[in-house]
MMTF fields as JSON, N, C-alpha, C and O atoms, coordinates in Angstrom:
{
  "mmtfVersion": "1.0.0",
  "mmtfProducer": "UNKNOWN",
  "numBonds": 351,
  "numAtoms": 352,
  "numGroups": 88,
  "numChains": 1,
  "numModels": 1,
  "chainsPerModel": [1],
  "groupsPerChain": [88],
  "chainIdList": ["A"],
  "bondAtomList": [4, 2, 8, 6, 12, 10, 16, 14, 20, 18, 24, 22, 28, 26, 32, 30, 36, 34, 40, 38, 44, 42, 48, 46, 52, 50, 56, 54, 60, 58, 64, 62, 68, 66, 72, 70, 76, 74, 80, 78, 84, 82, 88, 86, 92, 90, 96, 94, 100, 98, 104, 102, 108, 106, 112, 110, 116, 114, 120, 118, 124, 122, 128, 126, 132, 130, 136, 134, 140, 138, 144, 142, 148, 146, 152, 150, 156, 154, 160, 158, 164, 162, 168, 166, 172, 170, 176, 174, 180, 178, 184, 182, 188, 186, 192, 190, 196, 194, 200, 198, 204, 202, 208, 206, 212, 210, 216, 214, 220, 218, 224, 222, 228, 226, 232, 230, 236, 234, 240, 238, 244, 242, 248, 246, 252, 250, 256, 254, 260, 258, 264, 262, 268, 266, 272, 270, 276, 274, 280, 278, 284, 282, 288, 286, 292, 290, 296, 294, 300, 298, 304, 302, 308, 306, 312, 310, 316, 314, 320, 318, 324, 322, 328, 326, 332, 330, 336, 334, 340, 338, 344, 342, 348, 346],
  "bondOrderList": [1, 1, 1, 1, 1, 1, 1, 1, 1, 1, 1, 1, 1, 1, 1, 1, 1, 1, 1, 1, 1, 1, 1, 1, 1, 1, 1, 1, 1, 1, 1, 1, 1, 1, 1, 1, 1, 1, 1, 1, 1, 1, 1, 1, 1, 1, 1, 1, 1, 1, 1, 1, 1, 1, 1, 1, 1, 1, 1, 1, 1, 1, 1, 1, 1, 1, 1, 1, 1, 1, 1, 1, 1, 1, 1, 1, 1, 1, 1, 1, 1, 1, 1, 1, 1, 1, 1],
  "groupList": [{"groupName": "UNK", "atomNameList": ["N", "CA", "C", "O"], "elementList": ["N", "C", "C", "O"], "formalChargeList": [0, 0, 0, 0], "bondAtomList": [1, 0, 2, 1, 3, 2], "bondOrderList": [1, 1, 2], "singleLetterCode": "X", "chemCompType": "L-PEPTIDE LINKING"}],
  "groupTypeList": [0, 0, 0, 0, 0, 0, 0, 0, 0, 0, 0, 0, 0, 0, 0, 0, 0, 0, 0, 0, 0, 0, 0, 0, 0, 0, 0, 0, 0, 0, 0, 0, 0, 0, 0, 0, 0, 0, 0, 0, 0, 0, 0, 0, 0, 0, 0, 0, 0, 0, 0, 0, 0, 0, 0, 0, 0, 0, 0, 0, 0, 0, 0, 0, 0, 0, 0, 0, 0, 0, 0, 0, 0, 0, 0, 0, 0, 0, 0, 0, 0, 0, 0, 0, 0, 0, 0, 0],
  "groupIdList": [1, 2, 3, 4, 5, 6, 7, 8, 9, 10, 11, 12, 13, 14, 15, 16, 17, 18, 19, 20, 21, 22, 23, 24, 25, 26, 27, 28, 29, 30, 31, 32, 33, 34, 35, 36, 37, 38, 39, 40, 41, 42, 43, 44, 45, 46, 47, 48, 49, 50, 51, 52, 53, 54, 55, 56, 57, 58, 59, 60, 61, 62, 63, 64, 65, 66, 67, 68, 69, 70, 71, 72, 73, 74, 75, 76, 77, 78, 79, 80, 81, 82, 83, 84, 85, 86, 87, 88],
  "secStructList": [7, 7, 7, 6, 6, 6, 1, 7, 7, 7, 1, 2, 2, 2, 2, 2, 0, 0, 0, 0, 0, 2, 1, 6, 6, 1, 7, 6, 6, 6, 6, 2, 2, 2, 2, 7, 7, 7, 2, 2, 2, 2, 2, 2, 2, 2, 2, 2, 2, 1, 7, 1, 2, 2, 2, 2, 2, 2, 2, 2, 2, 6, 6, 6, 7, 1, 1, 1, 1, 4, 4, 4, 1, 7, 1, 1, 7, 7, 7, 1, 1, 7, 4, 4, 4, 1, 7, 7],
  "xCoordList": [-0.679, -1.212, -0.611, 0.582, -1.716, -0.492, -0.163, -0.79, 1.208, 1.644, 0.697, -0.417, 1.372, 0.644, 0.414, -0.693, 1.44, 1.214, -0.543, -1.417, -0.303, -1.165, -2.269, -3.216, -2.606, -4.108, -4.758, -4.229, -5.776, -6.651, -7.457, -8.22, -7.292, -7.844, -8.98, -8.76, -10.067, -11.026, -10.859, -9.635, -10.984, -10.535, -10.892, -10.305, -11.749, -11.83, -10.824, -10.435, -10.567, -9.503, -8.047, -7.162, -8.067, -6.514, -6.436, -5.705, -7.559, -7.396, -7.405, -6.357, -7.849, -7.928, -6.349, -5.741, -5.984, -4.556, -3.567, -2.801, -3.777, -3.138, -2.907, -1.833, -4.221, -4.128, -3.733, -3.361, -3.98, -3.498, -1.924, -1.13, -1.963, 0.215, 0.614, 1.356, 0.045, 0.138, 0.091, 0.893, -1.224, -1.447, -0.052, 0.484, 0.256, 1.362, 0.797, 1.656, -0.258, -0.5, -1.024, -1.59, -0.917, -1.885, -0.615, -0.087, 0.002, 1.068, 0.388, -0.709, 1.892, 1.765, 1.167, 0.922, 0.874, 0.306, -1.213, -1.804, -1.829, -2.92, -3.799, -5.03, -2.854, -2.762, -2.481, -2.736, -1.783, -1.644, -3.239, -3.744, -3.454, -4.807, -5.7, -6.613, -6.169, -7.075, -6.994, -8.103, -6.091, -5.624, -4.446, -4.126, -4.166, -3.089, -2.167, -1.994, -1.289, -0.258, 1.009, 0.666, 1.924, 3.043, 4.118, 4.255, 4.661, 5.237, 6.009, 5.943, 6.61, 7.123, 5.999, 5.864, 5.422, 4.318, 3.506, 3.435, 3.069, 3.14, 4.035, 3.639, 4.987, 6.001, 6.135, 6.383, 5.881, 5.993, 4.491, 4.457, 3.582, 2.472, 2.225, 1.061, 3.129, 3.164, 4.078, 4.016, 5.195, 5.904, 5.701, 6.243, 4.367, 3.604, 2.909, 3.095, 1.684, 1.111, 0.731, -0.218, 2.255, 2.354, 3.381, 4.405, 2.93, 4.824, 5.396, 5.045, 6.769, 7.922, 8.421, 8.739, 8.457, 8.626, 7.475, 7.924, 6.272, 5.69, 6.091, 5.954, 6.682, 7.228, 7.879, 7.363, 9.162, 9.892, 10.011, 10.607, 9.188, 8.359, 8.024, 8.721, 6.694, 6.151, 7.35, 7.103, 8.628, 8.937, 10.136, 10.829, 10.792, 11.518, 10.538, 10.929, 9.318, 8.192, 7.655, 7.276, 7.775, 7.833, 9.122, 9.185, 9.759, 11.078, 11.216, 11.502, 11.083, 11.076, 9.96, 9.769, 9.192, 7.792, 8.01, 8.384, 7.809, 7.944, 6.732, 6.878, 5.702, 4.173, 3.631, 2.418, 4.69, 4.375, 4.541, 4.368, 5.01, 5.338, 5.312, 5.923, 4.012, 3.236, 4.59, 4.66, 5.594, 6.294, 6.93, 7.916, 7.123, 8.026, 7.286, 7.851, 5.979, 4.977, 4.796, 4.955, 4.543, 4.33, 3.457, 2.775, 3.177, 2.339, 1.14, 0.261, 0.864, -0.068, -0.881, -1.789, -0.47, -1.23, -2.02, -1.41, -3.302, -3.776, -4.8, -5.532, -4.956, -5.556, -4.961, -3.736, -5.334, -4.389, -4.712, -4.027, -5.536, -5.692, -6.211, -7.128, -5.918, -6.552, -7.55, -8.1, -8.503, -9.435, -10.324, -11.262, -9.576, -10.171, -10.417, -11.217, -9.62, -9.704, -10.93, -11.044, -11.907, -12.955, -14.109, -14.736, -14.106, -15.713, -17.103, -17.516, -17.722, -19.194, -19.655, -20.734],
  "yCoordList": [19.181, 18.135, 18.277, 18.417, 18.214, 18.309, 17.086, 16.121, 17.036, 16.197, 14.578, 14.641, 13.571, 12.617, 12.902, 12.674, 13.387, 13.328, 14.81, 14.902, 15.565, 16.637, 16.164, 16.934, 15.064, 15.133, 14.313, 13.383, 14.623, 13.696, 13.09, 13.713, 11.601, 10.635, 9.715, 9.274, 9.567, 8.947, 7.728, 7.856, 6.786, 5.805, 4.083, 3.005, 4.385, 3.256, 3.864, 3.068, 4.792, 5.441, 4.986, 4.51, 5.255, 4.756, 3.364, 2.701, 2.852, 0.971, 0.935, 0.324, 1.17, 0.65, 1.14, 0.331, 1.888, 2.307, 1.164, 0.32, 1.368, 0.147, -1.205, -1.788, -1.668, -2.315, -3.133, -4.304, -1.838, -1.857, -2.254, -2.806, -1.617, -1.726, -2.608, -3.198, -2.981, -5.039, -5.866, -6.78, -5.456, -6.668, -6.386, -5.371, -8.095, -8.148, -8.031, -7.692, -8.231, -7.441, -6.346, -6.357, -5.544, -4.387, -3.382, -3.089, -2.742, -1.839, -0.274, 0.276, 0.113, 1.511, 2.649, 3.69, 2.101, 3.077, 2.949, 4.023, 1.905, 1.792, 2.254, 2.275, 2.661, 3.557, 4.7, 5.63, 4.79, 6.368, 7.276, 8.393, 6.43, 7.164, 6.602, 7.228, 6.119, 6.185, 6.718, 6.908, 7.059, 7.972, 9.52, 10.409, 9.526, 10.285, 10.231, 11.406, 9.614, 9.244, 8.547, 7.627, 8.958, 8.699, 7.471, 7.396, 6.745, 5.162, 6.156, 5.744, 7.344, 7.762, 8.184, 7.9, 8.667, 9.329, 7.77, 7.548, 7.034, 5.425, 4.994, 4.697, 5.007, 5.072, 5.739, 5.385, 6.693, 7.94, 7.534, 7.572, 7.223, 7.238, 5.706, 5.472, 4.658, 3.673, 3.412, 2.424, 4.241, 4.771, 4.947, 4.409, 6.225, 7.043, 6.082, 5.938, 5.035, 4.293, 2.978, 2.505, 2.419, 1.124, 0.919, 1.576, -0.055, 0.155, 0.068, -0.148, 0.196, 0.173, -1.45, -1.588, -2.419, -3.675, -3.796, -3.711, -3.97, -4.292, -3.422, -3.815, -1.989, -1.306, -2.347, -3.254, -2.184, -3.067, -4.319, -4.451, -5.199, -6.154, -6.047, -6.606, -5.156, -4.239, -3.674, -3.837, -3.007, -2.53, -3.553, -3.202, -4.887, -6.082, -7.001, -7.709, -6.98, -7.836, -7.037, -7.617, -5.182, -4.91, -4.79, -4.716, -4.768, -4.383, -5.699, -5.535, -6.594, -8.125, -7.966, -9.163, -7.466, -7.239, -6.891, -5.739, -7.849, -6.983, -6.987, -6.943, -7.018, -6.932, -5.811, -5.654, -4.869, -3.902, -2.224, -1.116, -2.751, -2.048, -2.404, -3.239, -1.147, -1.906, -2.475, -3.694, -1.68, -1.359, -2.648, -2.578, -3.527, -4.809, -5.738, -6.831, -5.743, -6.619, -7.272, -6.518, -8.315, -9.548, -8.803, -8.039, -8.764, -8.005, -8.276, -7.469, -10.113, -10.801, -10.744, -11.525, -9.948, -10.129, -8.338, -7.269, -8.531, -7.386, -7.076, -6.113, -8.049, -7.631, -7.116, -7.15, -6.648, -6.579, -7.485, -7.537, -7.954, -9.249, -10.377, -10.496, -11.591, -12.809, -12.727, -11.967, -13.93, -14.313, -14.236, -13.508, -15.41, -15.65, -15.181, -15.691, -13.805, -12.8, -12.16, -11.964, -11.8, -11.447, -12.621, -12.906, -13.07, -14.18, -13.738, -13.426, -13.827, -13.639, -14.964, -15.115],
  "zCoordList": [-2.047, -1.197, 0.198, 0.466, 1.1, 2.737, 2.915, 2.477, 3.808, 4.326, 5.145, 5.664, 5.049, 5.301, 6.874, 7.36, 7.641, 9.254, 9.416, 10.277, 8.237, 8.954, 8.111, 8.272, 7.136, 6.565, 7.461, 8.07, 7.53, 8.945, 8.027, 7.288, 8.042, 7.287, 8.2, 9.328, 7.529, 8.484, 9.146, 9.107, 9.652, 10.173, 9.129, 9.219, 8.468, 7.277, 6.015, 5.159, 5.968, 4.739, 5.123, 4.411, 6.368, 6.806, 6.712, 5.976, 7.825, 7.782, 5.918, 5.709, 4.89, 3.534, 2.98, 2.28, 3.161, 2.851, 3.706, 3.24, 4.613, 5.196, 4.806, 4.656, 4.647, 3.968, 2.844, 2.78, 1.59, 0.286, 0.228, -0.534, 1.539, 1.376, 1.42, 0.634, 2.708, 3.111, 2.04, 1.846, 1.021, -0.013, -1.026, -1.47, -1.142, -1.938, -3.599, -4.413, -3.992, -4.832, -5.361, -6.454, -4.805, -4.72, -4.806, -3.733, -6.195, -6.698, -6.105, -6.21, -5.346, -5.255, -5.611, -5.0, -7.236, -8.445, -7.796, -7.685, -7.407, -7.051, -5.895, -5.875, -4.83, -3.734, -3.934, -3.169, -5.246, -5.327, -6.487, -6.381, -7.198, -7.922, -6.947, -7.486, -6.197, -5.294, -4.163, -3.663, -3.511, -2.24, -2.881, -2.091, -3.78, -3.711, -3.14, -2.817, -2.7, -1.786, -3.112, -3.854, -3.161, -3.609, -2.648, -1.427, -3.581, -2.723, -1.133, 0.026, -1.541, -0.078, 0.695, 1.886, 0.217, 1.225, 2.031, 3.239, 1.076, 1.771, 2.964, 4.092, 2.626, 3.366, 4.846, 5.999, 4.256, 5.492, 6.727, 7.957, 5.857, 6.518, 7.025, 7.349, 7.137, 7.638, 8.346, 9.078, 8.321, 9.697, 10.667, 11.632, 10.679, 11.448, 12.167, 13.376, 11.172, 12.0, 12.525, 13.151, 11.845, 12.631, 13.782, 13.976, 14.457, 15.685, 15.047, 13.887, 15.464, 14.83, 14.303, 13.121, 15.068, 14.894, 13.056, 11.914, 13.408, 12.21, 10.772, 9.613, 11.3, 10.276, 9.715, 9.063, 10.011, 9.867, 8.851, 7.782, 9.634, 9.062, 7.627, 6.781, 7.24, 6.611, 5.196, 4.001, 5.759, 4.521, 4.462, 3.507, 5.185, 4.174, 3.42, 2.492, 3.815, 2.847, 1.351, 0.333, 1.62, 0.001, -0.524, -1.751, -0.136, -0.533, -1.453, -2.639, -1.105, -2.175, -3.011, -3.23, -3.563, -3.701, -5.033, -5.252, -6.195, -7.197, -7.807, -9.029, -7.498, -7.666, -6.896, -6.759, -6.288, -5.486, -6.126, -5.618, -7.636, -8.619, -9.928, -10.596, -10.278, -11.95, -12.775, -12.935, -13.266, -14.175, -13.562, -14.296, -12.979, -12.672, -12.712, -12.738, -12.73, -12.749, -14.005, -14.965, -14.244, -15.079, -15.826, -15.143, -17.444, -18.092, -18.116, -18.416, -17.621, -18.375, -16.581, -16.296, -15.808, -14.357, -14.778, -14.771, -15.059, -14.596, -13.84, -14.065, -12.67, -11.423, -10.182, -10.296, -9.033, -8.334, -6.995, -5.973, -7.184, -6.478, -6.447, -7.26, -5.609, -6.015, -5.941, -5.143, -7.228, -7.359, -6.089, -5.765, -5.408, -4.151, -3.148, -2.364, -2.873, -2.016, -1.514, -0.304, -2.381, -2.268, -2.563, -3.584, -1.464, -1.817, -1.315, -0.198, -2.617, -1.863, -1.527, -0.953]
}
């Protein structure tokens, strides 16, 4: 797999990765079979493209996150996001 700085990701692939990271429920594992990206490579690639301040931000909000990782996650939660999140 190449590196996160040299794969050129389209611009709705990145905003959705981005994303995914942000959501506090939305586990690593879930970014990784849909993007291939491993929690560092996440990492690495939200380094790259957020300022630095929101980095920041960004990795003390997962770092508390234990919904940000299947294997710590509550057994009886198996969505990865709220109900309400998506309204039609």
């Amino acid at each position: 797999m190449a590196s996160v700085q040299q794969h050129q990701w389209s611009e709705a692939d990145r905003s959705r990765i981005i994303e995914m990271a942000w959501e506090d429920r939305t586990p690593f594992e879930a970014i990784a079979s849909l993007y291939g990206l491993t929690e560092p490579a996440v990492i690495q690639l939200m380094r790259a493209w957020l300022k630095p301040a929101s980095f920041r931000l960004w990795r003390k909000r997962v770092s508390a996150r234990v919904t940000k990782h299947a294997k710590l996650r509550d057994p009886k939660v198996l969505r990865g996001y709220c109900p309400t999140q998506y309204k039609r």
